[in-house]
C-alpha positions in Angstrom: -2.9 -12.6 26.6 -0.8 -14.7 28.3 -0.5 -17.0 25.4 0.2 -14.2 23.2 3.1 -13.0 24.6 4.6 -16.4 25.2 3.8 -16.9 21.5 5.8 -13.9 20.6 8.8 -14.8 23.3 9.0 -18.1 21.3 8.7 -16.6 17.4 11.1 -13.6 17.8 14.1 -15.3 19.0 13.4 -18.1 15.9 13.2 -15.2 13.9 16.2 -13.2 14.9 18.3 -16.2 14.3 17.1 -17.0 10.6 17.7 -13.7 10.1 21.2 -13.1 11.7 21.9 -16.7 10.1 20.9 -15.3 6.8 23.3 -11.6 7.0 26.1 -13.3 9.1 28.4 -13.0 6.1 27.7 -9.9 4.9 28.1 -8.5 8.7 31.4 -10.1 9.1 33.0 -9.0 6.1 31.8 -5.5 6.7 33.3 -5.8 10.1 30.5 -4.3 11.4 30.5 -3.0 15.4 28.7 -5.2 17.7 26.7 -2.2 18.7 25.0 -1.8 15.6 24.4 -5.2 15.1 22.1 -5.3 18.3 20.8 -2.2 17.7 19.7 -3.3 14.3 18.8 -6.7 15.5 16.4 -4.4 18.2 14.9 -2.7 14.9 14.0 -5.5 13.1 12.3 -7.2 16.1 10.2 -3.9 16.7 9.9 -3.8 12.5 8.7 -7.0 12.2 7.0 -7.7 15.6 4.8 -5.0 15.2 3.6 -6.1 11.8 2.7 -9.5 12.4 0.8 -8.7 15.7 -2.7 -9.7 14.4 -0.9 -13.2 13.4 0.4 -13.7 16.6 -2.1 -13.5 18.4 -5.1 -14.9 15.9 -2.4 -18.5 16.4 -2.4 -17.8 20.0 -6.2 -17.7 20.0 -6.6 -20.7 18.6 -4.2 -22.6 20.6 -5.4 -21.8 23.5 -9.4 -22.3 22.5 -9.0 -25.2 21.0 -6.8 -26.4 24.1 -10.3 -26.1 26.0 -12.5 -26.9 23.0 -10.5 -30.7 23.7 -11.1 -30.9 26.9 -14.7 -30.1 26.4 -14.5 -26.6 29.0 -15.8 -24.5 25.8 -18.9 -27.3 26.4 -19.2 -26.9 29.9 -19.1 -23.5 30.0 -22.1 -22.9 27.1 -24.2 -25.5 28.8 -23.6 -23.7 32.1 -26.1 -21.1 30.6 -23.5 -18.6 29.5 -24.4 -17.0 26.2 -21.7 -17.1 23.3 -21.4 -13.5 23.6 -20.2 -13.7 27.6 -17.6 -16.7 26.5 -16.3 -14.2 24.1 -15.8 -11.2 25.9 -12.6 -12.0 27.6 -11.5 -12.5 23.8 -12.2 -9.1 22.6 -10.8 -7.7 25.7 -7.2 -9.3 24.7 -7.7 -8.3 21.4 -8.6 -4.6 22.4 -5.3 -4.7 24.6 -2.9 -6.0 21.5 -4.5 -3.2 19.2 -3.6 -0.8 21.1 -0.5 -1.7 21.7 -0.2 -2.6 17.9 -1.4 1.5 17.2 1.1 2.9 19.5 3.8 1.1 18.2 2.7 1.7 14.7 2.4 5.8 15.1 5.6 6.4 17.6 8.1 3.4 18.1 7.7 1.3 15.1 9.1 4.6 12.4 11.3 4.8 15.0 12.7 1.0 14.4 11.9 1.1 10.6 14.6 3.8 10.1 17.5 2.1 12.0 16.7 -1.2 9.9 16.2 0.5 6.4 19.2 2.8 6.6 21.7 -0.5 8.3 20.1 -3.0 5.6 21.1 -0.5 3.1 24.6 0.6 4.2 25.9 -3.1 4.8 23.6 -5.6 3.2 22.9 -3.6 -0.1 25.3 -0.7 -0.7 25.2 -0.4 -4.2 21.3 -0.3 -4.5 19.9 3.1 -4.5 17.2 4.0 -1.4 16.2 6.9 -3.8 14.3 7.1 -7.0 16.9 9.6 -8.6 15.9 8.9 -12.3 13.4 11.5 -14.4 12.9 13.7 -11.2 9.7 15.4 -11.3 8.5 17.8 -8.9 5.9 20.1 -8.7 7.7 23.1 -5.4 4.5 24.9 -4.7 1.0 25.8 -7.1 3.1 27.9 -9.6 6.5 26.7 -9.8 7.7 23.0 -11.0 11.4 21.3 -11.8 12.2 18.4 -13.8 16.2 16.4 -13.8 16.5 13.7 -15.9 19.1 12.1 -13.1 20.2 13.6 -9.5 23.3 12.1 -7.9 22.3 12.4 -3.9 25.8 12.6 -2.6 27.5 15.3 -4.8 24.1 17.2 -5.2 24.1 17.4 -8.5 21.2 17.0 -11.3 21.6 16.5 -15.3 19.1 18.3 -17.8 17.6 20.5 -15.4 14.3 22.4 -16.3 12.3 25.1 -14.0 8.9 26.2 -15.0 7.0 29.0 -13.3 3.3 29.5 -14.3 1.0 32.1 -13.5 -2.5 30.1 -13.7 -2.4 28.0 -16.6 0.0 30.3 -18.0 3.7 30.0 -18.4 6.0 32.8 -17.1 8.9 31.9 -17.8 11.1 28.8 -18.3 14.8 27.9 -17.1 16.5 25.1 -18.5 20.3 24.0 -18.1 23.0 21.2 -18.1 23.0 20.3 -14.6 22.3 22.4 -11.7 24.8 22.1 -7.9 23.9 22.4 -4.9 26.6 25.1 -2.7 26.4 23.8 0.8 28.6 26.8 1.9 26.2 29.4 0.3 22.6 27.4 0.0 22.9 28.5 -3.6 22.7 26.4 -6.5 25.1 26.7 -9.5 23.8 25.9 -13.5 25.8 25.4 -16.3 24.9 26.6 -19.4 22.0 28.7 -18.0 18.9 29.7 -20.5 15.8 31.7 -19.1 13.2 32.6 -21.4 10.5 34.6 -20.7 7.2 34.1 -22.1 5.7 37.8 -23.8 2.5 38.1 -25.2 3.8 38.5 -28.3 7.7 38.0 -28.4 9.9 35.6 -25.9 13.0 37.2 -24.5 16.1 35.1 -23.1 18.7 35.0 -21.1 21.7 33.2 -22.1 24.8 32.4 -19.3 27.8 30.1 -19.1 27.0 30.3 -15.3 24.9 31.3 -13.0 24.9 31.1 -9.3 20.8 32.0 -7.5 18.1 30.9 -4.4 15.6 28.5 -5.4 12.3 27.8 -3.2 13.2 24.2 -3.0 15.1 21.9 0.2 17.3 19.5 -2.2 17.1 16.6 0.5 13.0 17.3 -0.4 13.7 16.4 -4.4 14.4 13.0 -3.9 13.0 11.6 -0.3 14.1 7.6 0.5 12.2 4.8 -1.3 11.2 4.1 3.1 10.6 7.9 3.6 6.8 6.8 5.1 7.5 4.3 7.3 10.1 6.4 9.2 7.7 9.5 10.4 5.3 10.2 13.2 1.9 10.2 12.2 1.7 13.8 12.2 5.1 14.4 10.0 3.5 11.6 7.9 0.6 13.8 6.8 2.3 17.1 6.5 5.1 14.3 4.4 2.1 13.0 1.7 0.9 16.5 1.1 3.8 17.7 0.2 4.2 15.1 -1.8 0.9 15.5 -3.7 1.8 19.0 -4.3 4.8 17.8 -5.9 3.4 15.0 -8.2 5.5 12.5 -6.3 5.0 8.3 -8.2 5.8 6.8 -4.8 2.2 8.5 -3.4 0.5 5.1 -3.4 3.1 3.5 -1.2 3.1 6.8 1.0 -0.5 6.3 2.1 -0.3 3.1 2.1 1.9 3.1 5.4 -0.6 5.9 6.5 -3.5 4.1 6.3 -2.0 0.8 7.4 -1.1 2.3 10.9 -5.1 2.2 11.2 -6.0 -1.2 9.4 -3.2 -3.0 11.8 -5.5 -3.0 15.1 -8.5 -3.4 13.3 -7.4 -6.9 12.0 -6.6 -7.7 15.4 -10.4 -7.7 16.3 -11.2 -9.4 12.9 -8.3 -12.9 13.4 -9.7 -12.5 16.8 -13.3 -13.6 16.4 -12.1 -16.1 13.3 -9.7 -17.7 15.7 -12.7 -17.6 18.3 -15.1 -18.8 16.0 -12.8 -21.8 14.2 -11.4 -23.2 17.2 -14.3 -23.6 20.1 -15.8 -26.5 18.4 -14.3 -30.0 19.1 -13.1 -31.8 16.1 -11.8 -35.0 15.2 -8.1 -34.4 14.8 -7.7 -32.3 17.7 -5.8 -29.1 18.1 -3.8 -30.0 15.0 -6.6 -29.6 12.6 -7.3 -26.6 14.0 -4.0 -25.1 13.6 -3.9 -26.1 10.1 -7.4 -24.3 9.2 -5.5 -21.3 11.0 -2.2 -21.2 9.3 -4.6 -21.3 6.0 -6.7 -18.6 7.1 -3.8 -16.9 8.1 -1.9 -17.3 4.7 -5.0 -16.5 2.7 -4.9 -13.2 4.6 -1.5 -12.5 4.0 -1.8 -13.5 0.3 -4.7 -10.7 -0.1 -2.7 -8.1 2.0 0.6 -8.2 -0.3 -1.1 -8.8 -3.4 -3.1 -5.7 -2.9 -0.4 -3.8 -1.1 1.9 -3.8 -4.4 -1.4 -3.1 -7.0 -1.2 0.3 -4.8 2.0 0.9 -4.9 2.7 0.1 -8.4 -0.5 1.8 -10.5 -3.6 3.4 -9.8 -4.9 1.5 -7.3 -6.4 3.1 -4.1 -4.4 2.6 -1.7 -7.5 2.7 0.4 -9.3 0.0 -1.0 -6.1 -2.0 -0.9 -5.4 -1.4 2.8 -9.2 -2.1 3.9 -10.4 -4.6 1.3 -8.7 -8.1 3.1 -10.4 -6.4 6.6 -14.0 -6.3 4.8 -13.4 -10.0 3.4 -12.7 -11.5 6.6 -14.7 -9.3 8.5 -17.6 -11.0 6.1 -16.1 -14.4 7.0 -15.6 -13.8 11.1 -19.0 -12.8 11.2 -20.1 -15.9 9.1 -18.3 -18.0 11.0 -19.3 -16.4 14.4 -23.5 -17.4 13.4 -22.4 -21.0 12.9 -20.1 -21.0 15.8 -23.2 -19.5 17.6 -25.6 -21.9 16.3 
């Protein structure tokens, strides 16, 4: 544990000052306060941290086992009549620690630290790119009642092409479209131009036919278009009431929605899984020393990584379960720590 967290006292600070070595420009010709450039700094080092937990600590595992694979202790201990299992409890009790830690931070502080770092990256390092998907807006409000805009401008609350649908069933009620539709802040009212309502008979339509018109709707216009981050920056608990809303709703970003939800679970899990690799690789002595070992570990490590991002965007971007995606790289290399745990064993 020790290790660990001296591991993680040496990579953050490396890593703050890429980073802040990297935006340096940006943050001085934005004359931005001091105080939101630690408190963003303090967000990306919980952001980041957080993620890259398993890694941490499956390098600090090898480092310090193959420090006492070299001078034979790993040996002298196994010969001492200790079984493999005994030598690797003290392992698993680390790694249990760091999970936890890694699930706490992942359902409570880390949304916490993912908001303040989306919303500064986006305010001073990209202004112009949108945090919103506000093109071809579909929406399905509740089981009867669903509301298209073929754009929505977030900051004057105001959509183009607007169409509201209201079925009964499988059958449609009744159909509103218009020109654009405004949201009234003063009166939580929303205003169309060039209103049309027709209303589905069973054997003649009827419609309605305004310059104007000013009415309720069902729907929270903050809910129509939810950040490109939205996920990542709620509790567990607002994150589940979050996705099934946004099932209802036929939302296109549900793949990346669950999967942050299901990566909050994965996280501590891979903890155990570099764990026993970095167990498993690292207790025998090798000719090379602690370097070759740290090299089968970075490649291990990148392998990993590989198979999480690849996998990651196939969810978000098509079909893909997000499921399968999250858990798959676990299953692989929870095949290959349990390969490599028999031969370490043997």
């Amino acid at each position: 544990m020790f290790t660990f967290f001296m591991m993680l006292l040496l990579f953050i600070p490396i890593g703050i000052t890429v980073h802040l070595a990297e935006k340096i420009g940006k943050i001085l010709d934005k004359e931005v306060p001091f105080e939101e450039v630690a408190i963003y700094l303090l967000d990306f080092t919980i952001y980041f941290a957080h993620l890259l937990f398993p890694l941490f600590l499956f390098l600090s595992v090898i480092w310090f086992t193959s420090k006492l694979a070299n001078n034979t202790e790993v040996i002298a201990f196994l010969s001492s009549g200790v079984s493999y299992t005994r030598f690797l409890r003290p392992y698993i009790i680390g790694a249990f620690i760091v999970s936890l830690l890694a699930l706490l931070l992942g359902l409570y502080l880390a949304p916490k630290a993912s908001k303040g770092f989306n919303e500064f990256s986006f305010k001073y390092f990209h202004p112009y790119k949108k945090d919103t998907q506000d093109r071809n807006v579909f929406r399905q409000i509740n089981k009867s009642d669903q509301i298209y805009v073929s754009n929505f401008d977030k900051r004057n609350k105001i959509g183009q092409n607007f169409t509201y649908e209201h079925f009964d069933g499988n059958k449609l009620v009744f159909k509103i479209t218009a020109d654009d539709i405004t949201y009234i802040e003063k009166d939580t009212t929303y205003r169309m131009t060039n209103y049309i309502k027709r209303n589905i008979g069973s054997l003649t339509d009827s419609l309605v036919i305004l310059s104007r018109k000013d009415t309720l709707f069902s729907f929270d216009v903050n809910d129509l278009i939810p950040k490109i981050y939205e996920a990542e920056i709620l509790s567990y608990s607002e994150l589940n009431e979050f996705i099934e809303k946004e099932e209802l709703r036929g939302s296109s970003n549900i793949g990346r929605y669950k999967l942050v939800k299901y990566r909050k679970w994965s996280l501590p899990v891979s903890v155990f899984i570099l764990t026993i690799i970095g167990v498993a690789v690292s207790s025998n002595k090798r000719r090379g020393g602690m370097g070759v070992n740290l090299a089968i570990g970075i490649g291990i490590a990148m392998v990993f990584v590989f198979f999480d991002k690849i996998f990651g965007v196939m969810a978000q971007q098509s079909d893909f379960s997000p499921l399968i995606a999250v858990w798959f790289p676990n299953v692989i290399f929870g095949v290959l720590a349990t390969y490599l745990l028999y031969n370490a064993k043997g």
